[in-house]
C-alpha positions in Angstrom: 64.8 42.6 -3.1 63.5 44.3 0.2 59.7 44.9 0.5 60.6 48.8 0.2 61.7 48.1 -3.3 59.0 45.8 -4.2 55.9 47.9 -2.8 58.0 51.1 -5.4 57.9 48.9 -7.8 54.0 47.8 -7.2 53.2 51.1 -7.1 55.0 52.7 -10.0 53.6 49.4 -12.2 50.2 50.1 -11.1 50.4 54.2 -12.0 52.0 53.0 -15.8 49.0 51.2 -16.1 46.5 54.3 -14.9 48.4 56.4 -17.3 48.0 54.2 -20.4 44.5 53.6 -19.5 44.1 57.5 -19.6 45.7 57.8 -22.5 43.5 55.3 -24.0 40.3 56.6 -22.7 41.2 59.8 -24.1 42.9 59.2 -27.5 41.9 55.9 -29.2 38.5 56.0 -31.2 36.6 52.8 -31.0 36.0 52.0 -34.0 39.6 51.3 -34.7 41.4 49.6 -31.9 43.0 46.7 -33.3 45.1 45.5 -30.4 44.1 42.2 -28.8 45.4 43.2 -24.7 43.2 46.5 -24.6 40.1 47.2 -26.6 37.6 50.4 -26.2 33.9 49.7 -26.1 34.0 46.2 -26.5 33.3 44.5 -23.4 29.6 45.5 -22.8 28.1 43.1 -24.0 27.2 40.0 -21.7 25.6 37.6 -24.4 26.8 34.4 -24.2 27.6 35.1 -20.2 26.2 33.7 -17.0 27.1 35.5 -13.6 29.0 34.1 -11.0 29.7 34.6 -7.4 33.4 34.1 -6.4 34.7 32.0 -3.2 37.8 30.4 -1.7 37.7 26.7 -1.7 40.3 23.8 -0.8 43.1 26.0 -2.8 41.0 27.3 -5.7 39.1 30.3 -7.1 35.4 28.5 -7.5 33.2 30.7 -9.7 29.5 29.4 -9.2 26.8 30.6 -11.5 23.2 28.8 -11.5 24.2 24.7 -11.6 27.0 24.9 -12.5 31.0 25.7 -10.3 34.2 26.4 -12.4 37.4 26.1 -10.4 40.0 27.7 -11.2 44.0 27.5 -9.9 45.9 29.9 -8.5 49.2 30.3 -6.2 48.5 31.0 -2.4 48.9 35.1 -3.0 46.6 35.5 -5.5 43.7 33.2 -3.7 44.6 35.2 -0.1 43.9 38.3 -2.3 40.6 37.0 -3.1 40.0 35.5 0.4 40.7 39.4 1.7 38.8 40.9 -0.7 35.5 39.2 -0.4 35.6 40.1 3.3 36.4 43.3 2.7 39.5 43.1 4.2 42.6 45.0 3.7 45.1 43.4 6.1 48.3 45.0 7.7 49.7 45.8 4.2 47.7 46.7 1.2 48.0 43.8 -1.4 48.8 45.1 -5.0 45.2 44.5 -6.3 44.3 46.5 -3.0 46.3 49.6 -4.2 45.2 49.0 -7.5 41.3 49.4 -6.5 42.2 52.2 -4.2 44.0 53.9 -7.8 40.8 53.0 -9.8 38.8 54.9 -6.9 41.2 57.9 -6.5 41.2 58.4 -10.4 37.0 58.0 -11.2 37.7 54.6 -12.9 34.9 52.1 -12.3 35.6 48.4 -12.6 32.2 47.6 -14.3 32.1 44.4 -14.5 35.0 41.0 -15.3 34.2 38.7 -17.8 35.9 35.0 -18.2 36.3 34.8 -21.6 38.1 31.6 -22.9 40.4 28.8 -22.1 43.5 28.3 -24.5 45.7 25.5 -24.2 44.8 25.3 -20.0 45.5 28.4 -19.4 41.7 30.8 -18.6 41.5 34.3 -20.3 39.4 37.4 -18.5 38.3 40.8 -19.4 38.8 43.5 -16.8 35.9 46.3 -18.2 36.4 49.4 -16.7 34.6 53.1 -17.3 35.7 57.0 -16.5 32.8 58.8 -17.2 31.4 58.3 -20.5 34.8 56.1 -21.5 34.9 52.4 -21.2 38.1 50.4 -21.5 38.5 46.7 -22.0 41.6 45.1 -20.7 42.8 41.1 -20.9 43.4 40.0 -17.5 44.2 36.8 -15.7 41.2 35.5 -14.5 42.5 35.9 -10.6 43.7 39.4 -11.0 40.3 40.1 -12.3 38.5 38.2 -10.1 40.5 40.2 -7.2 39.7 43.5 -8.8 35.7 43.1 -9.1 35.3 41.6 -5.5 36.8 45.0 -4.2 35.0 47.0 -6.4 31.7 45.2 -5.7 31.8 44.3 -9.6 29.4 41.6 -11.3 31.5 38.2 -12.7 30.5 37.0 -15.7 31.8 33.3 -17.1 31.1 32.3 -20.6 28.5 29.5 -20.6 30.6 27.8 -23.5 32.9 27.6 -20.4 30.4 26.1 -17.7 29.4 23.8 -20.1 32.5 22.5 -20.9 35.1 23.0 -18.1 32.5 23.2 -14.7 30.9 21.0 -12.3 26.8 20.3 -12.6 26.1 20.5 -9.3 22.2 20.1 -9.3 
């Protein structure tokens, strides 16, 4: 597949995703979202949460918060992503999570804040939380996506301290 294709493709995933996060900005009432990938109001809430700074190191994502460093894996792509996006970097071409920020922007939708919810059977689970005005959209993510998303948008990271605990490094 030529890089034509693949950037149409990019860009026609990422504007499916603005419209069905319109439509449920606009249309679902909070008190009645059942599905598990998307929920509307939800993700406020930082209980339960410590934040974390993101960096690049030796080949993973390492989220540090207080005493504690969680590192997490992720292919070359996704941690150059990162890399780019803590330095506010764009590069020659616009990565997808780029054009996805730069979509966010264009539309009024703020990435508020990414949470890193869970690990299931070693695999990590995020929250993307995202706002338009007075509607707030939370989205299940993979935690590097996320990650990639708030370091753009200048977003706070929050890891859950069940997570720290249990899956970091005490470092002090």
């Amino acid at each position: 597949m030529s890089k034509f294709v693949r950037a149409i493709l990019i860009v026609g995933a990422l504007l499916c995703v603005l419209a069905v996060a319109g439509l449920y900005m606009k249309q679902v009432n909070p008190k009645s979202s059942q599905n598990n990938s998307v929920q509307v109001h939800v993700g406020w809430n930082t209980t339960g949460f410590s934040r974390a700074s993101a960096s690049v190191e030796n080949g993973k994502i390492i989220l540090s918060s207080g005493c504690y460093h969680l590192a997490l894996f992720a292919d070359a792509r996704q941690l150059d992503s990162i890399s780019k996006g803590i330095r506010g970097e764009i590069g020659d071409r616009p990565f997808a999570h780029q054009l996805m920020s730069d979509s966010f922007e264009f539309f009024g939708v703020k990435v508020v804040m990414v949470k890193i919810t869970k690990i299931e059977n070693n695999i990590y689970y995020a929250r993307i939380i995202l706002r338009r005005n007075n509607d707030v959209l939370d989205i299940d993510s993979k935690p590097s996506d996320a990650i990639a998303l708030a370091v753009r948008a200048g977003a706070p990271i929050y890891v859950s301290n069940s997570l720290l605990r249990t899956h970091g490094e005490k470092v002090c």
